[in-house]
N, C-alpha and C positions, 0 to 999 in steps of 0.2 A: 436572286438579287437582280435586279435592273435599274439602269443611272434612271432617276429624276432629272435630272440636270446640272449645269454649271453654272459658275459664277465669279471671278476673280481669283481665280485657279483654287476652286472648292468642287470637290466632285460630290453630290447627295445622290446615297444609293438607299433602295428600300425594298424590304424583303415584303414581297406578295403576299405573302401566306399568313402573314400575322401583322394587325394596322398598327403597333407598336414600333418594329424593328426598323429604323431609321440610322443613316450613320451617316457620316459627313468626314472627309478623306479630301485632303493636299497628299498628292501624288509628288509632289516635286519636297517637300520635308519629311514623307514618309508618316504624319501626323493622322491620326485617325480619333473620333470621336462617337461613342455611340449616344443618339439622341436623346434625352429624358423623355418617359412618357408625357403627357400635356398633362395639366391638373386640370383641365377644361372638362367638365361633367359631360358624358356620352349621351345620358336621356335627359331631355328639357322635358318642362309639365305637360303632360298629356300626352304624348307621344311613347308608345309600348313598346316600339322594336327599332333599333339602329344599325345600319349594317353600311359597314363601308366597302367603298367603291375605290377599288385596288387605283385610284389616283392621286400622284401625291405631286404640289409645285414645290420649286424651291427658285430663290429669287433676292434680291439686296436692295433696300429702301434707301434709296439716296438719299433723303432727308434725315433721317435719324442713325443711318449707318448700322442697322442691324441687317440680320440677313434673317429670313421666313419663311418657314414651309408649310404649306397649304395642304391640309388634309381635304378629300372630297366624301362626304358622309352623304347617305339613305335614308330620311327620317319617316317611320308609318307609321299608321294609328288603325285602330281598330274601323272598319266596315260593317253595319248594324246589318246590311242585308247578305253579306260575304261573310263565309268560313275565314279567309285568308285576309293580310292585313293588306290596306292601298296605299303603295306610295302618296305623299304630299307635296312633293316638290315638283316644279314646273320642267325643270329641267334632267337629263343626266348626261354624264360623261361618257364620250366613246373612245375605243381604242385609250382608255386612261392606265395599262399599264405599262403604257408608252411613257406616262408623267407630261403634265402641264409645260410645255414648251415656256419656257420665259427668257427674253431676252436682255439685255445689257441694262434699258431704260427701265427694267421693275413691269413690263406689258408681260402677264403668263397667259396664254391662248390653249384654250380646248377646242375640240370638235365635239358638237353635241345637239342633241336633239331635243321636241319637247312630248311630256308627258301628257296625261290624263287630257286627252285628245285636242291639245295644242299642236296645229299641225306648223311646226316649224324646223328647221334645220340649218343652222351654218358652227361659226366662233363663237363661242364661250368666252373672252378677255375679262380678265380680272386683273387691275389693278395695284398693284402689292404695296403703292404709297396712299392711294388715296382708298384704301379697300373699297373697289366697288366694281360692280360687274359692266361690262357691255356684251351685246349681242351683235351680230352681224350676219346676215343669211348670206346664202353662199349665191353664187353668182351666178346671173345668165348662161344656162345653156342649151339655150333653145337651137341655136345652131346645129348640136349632133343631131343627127336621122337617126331613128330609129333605135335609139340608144337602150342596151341592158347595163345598167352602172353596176359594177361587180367590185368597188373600192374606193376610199377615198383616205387620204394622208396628207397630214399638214407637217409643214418642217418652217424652219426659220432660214430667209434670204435676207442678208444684210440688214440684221435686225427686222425685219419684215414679214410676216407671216406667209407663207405659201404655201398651196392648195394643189396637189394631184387626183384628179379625178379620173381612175378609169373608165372604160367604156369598150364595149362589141357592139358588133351591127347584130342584131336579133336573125337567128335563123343561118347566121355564118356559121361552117362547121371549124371545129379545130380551135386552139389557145392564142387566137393574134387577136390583142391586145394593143388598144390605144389610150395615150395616155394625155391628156391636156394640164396644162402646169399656169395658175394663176398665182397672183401678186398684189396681197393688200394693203393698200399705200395709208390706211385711215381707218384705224379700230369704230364698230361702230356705223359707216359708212358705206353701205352696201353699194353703192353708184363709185367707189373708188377701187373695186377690183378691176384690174388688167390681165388677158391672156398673154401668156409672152409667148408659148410656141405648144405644139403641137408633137406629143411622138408617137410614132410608132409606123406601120404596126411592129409590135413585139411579142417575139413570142419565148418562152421559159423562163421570166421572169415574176415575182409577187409583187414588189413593191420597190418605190423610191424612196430610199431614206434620208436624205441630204444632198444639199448642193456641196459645189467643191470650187470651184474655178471656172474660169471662161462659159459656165452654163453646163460643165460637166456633172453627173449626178451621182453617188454611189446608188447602187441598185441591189437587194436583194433578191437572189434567182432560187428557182422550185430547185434544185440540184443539192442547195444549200450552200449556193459560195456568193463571197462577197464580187462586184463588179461595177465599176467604174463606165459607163456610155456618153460620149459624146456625139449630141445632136446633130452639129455640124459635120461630121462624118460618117454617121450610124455605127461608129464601131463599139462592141460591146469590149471589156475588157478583162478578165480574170485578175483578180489579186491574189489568188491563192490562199483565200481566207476559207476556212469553211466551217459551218458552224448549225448547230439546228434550224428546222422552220422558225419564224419570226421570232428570233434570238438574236438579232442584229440589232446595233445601235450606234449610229455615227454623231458625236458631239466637237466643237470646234470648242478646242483649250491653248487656253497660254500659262506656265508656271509663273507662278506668283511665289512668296514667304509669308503669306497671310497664315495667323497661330490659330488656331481655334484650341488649343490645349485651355484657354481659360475661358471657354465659351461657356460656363455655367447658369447664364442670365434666362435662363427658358421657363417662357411665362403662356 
């Protein structure tokens, strides 16, 4: 199981392993709900093989006041000069068993790339009032020298999507690791990402999984413990959390009494 995300003290979690097992959980009434499958049909005409893509949004449509979760599906079709079947879609999802980041306003953001030799790469933003997708490439970084990118993680700042990119100098020996943290002010608008700072180097750490405060970050470290670094000081900080490789998940909650006990309307 791993959270999808939050929403008006609703926690949506979803089991990997089967695209059905969805469940939706107020942690503050102890309320739990498991999701109905969709009646929405798997295979459209023509299309032989559908296979989803372990990402699932979850999100609240301010105008109509329902709340939505967003399956991400594989559509193929048969290839007349291939054995095997070729995706059709332009796009796919990365790191998607992470779940669609969505934030308060109904904006859910992927990281994603493109297919069938679309050479593209940045956000994926989907919509959840207006169903509709944006793209956004990811940002100038002509600046690093000599860069080998060995990662990239998007989280949400202040409602806003943000972007860590690692990076080594090629030919460095040894695990120091630098990490650059961008700030998209304008789904859609690639000329509105800002760098805000710079870290590192670092070394026995994987990844950053959220902000926290003053520009502090939780960090997941190769040891397997949770850890809290601030910029300003470089100090790294132990929680005493410890938990498998990329088993880590920091989500910002506030308790709410929101029922989902009569949530039955699933269309």
């Amino acid at each position: 199981m791993y959270i999808v995300g939050y929403c008006n003290g609703l926690v949506c979690l979803h089991d990997s392993s089967s695209w059905n097992n969805t469940l939706l959980w107020n942690p503050a009434t102890k309320e739990t709900k498991v999701v109905p499958i969709s009646n929405m049909p798997l295979l459209c005409a023509d299309y032989d093989v559908v296979s989803l893509i372990n990402g699932i949004g979850f999100g609240f449509d301010a105008n109509t006041h329902d709340y939505k979760i967003i399956s991400h599906f594989h559509l193929y079709e048969p290839d007349p000069y291939l054995e095997e079947y070729s995706p059709i879609i332009m796009y796919r999802s990365e790191d998607s068993t992470r779940g669609m980041r969505t934030n308060q306003n109904g904006m859910g953001a992927s990281w994603a790339s493109g297919d069938n030799g679309i050479n593209w790469e940045g956000i994926l933003s989907f919509d959840i009032t207006k169903e509709v997708f944006l793209e956004t490439p990811l940002p100038d970084v002509s600046d690093i020298v000599y860069p080998f990118h060995k990662y990239q993680q998007y989280f949400l700042l202040n409602e806003l999507v943000a972007l860590a990119i690692s990076w080594k100098v090629i030919g460095e020996e040894g695990s120091r690791m630098w990490w650059d943290i961008w700030l998209l002010h304008e789904y859609g608008v690639t000329e509105s990402w800002t760098k805000l700072f710079r870290v590192g180097p670092l070394t026995g750490v994987i990844q950053p999984l959220e902000y926290w405060m003053n520009d502090i970050i939780f960090w997941e470290k190769d040891d397997g413990q949770l850890a809290l670094y601030d910029p300003s000081t470089k100090e790294m900080t132990n929680l005493q959390i410890e938990g498998e490789s990329l088993s880590f998940q920091v989500i910002t909650y506030m308790e709410s009494l929101v029922s989902i006990s009569g949530a039955n309307d699933i269309v």
